[in-house]
Residue, then its C-alpha position, 0 to 999 in steps of 0.5 A: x859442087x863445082x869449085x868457084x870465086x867469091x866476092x863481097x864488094x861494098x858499093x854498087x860501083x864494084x858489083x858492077x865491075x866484077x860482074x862486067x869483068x866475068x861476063x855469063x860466069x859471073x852472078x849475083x847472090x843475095x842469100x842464095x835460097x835458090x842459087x846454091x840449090x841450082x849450083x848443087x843440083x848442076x843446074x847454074x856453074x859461076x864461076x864467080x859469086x858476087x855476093x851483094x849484102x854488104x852495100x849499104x844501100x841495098x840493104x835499106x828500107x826507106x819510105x816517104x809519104x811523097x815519094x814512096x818506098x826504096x826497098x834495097x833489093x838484097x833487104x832479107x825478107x824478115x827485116x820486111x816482115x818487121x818494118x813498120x812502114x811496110x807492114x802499114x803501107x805494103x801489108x800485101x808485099x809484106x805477107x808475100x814476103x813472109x810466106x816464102x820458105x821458113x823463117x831461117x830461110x826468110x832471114x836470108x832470102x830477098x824480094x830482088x833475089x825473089x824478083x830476079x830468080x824469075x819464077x813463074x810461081x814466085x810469091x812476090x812478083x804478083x804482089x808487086x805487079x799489084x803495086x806497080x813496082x819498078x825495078x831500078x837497075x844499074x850497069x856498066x852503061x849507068x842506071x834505069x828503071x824497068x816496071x816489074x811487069x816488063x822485067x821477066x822475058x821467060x820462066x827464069x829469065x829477066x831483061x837484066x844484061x851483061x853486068x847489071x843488076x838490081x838495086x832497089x825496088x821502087x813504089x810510090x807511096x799509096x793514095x789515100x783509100x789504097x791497099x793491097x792483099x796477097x794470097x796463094x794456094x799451095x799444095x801441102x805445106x808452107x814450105x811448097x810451092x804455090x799453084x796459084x798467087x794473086x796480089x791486087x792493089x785497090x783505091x776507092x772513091x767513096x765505095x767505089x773503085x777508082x784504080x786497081x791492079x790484079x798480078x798473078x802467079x804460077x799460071x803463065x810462063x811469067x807473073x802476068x797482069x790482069x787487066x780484063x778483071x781490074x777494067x771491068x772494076x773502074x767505077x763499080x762497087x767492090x762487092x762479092x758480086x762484082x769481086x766475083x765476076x772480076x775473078x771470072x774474067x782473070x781466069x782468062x788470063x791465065x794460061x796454066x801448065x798441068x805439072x805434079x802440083x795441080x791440073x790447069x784446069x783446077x789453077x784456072x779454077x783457083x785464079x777465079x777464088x784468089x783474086x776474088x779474095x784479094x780483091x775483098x781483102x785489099x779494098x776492106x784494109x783501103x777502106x780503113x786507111 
């Protein structure tokens, strides 16, 4: 590995200027699961590790009924698996969380980590593109947010710039009657990569549903969104028939690549069965909250 510095600051404040002072040399490590790899493997070169576990609040998990969840974008994804408040609110984030690598390396891998690594096949980018979640990012020009579906530009690139990064990961506390569900389909193990994943996120009126949002993974060259699937949803009943045929149009959405983990034609294939199940799944826990 090459030789390089590392800093540990305390506040957003000094993140940012070290990040501002190194300019495309500098990078932020929150546990580093896929970093380190990428720096062993040549693939990344900082020179300089901004190491950002140890701001207070980015470390937080806070949740209020009316103004939702603040998740610190460097909280380790085992303390999410823990919390009470997302285990209730965010039971599909939460299993997205707990199923990225082993429990050692959910003690140090995040959801800001996750989200700003940018994969395609990441876990918890289609959970929180369910959630409607923002992303609030802060800079040497001050703070923003930017919704998570118009966070990634590319396989492994995102709309940060030069010396920003992600603080907290924003979702509003859910309605009542509102769930959601994450499942993925992996080759092997628990430790691989998934060939598909599929988040939705679902309110009911009654049985009926009234909002509803479908994120996906591995099968375009970012999470994406499938709006065909949850349109057709609106004012319907959620039942194997309809979840059915709401997996149907979400394969339409899904422009997957053939690679050593699956065929795209069986990822297409897979998007239908996974949304279909997440759907059922989301509006059974909505059904009881």
């Amino acid at each position: 590995m090459h030789e390089f510095s590392y800093e540990a600051p305390t506040t957003v404040e000094q993140a940012v200027k070290l990040l501002s002072s190194d300019g495309d040399s500098a990078r932020v490590i929150c546990g580093g699961t896929d970093l380190l790899i990428q720096m062993r493997n040549a693939v990344r070169k900082p020179k300089l590790l901004v190491d950002v576990k140890s701001i207070p609040e980015m470390r937080e998990i806070s949740f209020d009924p009316k103004t939702g969840l603040r998740l610190g974008a460097a909280v380790p994804c085992i303390e999410i698996h823990e919390n009470e408040a997302m285990r209730r609110h965010y039971p599909g984030l939460t299993e997205a969380a707990h199923l990225i690598g082993s429990l050692q390396i959910q003690s140090r891998a995040s959801i800001g980590g996750n989200l700003c690594n940018a994969s395609p096949a990441a876990d918890t980018s289609p959970a929180l593109l369910a959630l409607n979640a923002t992303a609030k990012i802060v800079g040497p020009n001050g703070s923003r947010e930017v919704p998570v579906e118009k966070f990634f530009s590319g396989p492994g690139k995102n709309v940060l710039q030069r010396g920003e990064l992600v603080t907290q990961i924003l979702i509003a506390a859910p309605p009542p009657h509102t769930s959601d569900r994450y499942l993925r389909m992996i080759p092997r193990n628990e430790m691989d990569i998934a060939i598909v994943g599929a988040g939705a996120c679902v309110t009911l009126d009654g049985d009926k549903v009234k909002a509803v949002r479908i994120g996906l993974g591995a099968v375009a060259p970012t999470p994406i969104l499938a709006p065909k699937a949850a349109e057709y949803l609106i004012g319907k009943k959620l039942d194997e028939k309809t979840a059915e045929r709401a997996g149907e149009l979400a394969r339409e959405h899904a422009v997957p690549i053939d690679d050593m983990r699956g065929t795209a034609e069986y990822r297409v294939h897979v998007v239908g069965v996974l949304t279909k199940r997440a759907l059922l799944g989301a509006a059974e826990r909505a059904r009881q909250n």
